[in-house]
C-alpha positions, -999 to 999 in steps of 0.1 A, spaced: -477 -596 539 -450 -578 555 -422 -571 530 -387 -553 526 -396 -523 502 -405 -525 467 -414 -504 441 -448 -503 429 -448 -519 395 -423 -546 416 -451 -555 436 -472 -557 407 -452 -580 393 -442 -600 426 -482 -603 432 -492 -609 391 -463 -638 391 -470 -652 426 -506 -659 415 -495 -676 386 -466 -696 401 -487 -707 429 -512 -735 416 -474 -745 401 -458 -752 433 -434 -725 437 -434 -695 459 -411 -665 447 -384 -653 468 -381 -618 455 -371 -605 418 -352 -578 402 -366 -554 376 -338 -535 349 -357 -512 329 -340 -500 302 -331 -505 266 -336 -539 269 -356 -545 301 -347 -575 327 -368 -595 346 -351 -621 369 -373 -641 395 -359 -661 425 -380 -694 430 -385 -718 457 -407 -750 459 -431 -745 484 -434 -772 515 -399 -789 502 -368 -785 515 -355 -801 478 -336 -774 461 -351 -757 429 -340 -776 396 -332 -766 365 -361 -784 350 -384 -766 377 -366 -731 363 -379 -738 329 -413 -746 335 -422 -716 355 -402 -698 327 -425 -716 301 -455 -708 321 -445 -670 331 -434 -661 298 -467 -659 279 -488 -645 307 -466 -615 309 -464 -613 274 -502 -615 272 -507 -592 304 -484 -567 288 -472 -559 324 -439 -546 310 -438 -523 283 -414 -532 254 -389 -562 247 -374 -582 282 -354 -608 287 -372 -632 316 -349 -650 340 -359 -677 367 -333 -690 393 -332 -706 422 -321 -684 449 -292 -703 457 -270 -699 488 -273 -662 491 -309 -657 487 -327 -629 496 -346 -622 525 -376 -604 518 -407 -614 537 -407 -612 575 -411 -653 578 -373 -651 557 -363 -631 581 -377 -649 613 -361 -687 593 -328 -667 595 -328 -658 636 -290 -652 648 -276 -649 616 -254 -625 607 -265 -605 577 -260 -578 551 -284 -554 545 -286 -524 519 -316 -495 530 -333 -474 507 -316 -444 527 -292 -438 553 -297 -440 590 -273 -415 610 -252 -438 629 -254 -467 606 -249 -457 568 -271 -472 538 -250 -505 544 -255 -521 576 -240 -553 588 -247 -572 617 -264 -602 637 -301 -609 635 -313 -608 672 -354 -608 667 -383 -594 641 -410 -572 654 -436 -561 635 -425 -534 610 -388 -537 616 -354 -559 628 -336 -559 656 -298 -560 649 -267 -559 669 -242 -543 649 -208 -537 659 -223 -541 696 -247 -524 700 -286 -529 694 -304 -512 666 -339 -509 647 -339 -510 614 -374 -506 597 -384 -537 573 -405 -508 547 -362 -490 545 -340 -521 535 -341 -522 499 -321 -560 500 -314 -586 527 -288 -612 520 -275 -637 548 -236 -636 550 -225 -670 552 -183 -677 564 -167 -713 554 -141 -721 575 -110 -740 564 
C-alpha cells in the first residue's frame, strides 16, 4: 500500500496493529511513536465500512485488545504509555485512498525535507494523486510533491461566521 513515509519500526507497528485491529473492525489511520524516557504510542482509529464516528467505547476496546499483544510481542522496548483516538476533524492523511477522499481540498503538509521553491511546509489545494506523488497548486502554481517525502498530511478545514 502506497503510504506517506514512515520509519521502519512505525511500519512495524502500523502493520503488527492493523492485523490485530482488523478482525475488530477498525482500520488505523496512522500513529505516532515518542521514544524516550517514557515511550508513547498513540493510534488514530476508524471503523471500517461506517461512516459512524469512532466512540469512546470503540477506543477502549482496541486499547484492551492492543495492549497485551504489544506487551506480549515486546515490539517496543521498555515502559509506554498506549493511546487510541479517533482521528477526529483533523485527521491525517496517510494512505493514497485518504488522499484521493480528500480531492480539492486544501491541505497542509510537512516533508521529510525541503523542496527548493517550496520549504519543508507546503500549503496548498489538492488537484489529483498519481502514483508515487500529489499534485498541488500552491500559491498558483502546480507542483509535485512525492507521497514517500511528506512526513504528515492534515486537511485545513475554514469555518466561516
Amino acid at each position: 500500500m502506497e503510504s506517506i513515509s514512515k520509519s521502519d519500526l512505525e511500519l512495524k507497528l502500523l502493520n503488527t496493529c492493523e492485523k490485530e485491529l482488523l478482525p475488530l473492525g477498525f482500520r488505523i489511520v496512522d500513529l505516532d511513536c515518542r521514544l524516550g524516557g517514557r515511550s508513547l504510542l498513540r493510534i488514530f482509529i476508524e471503523r471500517l465500512g461506517s461512516e459512524t464516528q469512532v466512540s469512546l467505547e470503540d477506543c477502549v476496546r482496541a486499547s484492551r485488545h492492543l495492549d497485551p499483544f504489544l506487551e506480549n510481542e515486546n515490539v517496543l522496548e521498555g515502559a509506554y504509555e498506549l493511546e487510541i483516538s479517533s482521528p477526529g476533524l483533523d485527521r491525517r492523511l496517510r494512505l493514497v485512498s485518504d488522499f484521493e477522499k480528500v480531492l480539492g481540498a486544501e491541505l497542509k503538509i510537512g516533508l521529510t525535507e525541503s523542496i527548493p521553491g517550496l520549504g519543508a511546509n507546503v500549503r496548498g489545494k489538492l488537484l489529483k494523486v498519481v502514483p508515487g506523488q500529489l499534485a498541488m497548486s500552491v500559491s498558483g502554481k502546480e507542483v509535485s510533491i512525492p507521497l514517500n517525502q511528506i512526513k504528515k498530511a492534515n486537511t485545513v478545514w475554514e469555518f466561516k461566521v
